[in-house]
C-alpha positions in Angstrom: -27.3 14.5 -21.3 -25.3 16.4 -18.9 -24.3 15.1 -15.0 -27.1 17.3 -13.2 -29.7 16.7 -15.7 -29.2 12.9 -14.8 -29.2 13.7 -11.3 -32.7 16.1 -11.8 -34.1 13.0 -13.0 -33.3 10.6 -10.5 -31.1 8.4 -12.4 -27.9 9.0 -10.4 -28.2 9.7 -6.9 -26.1 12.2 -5.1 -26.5 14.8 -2.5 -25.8 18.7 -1.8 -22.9 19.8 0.0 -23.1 22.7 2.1 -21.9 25.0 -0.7 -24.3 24.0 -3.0 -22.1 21.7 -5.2 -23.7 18.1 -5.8 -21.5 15.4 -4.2 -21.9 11.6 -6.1 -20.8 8.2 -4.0 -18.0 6.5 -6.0 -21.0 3.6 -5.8 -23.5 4.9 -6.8 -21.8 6.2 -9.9 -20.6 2.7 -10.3 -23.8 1.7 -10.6 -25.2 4.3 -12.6 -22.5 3.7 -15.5 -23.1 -0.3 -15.0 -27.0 0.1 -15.7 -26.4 2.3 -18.6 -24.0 0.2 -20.1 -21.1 3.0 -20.0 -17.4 2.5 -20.2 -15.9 2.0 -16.9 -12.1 3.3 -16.9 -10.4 1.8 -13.7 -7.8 4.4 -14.2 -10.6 7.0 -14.0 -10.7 6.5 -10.0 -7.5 5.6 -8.6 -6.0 4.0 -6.1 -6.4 6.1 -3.1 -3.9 5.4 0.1 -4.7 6.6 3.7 -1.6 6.2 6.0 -1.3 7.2 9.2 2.1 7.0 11.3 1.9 7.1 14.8 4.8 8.2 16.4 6.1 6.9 20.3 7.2 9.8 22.2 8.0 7.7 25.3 10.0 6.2 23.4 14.0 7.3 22.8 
């Protein structure tokens, strides 16, 4: 079975972006390879970093 096909039958949720695509919450895809008994490669997602750096200008 392909991605949209599993998403045309309401076994993994996700929603349309304004472009058309499909977009799929890193949960509920969680969840969809959990109940199917799939292979779940930590790798697969990453770690992601936010940083943000404020900077002072007051300050010399």
């Amino acid at each position: 079975m392909t991605v949209i096909r599993w998403i045309k039958l309401g076994k993994l949720r996700a929603y349309p972006t304004p472009g058309g695509h499909r977009r799929i919450r890193k949960e509920d895809f969680l969840d969809f390879l959990r109940a199917h008994q799939m292979f779940i490669d930590r790798e697969f997602f990453g770690e992601a970093h936010r940083a943000l750096e404020l900077m002072d200008r007051s300050r010399p």
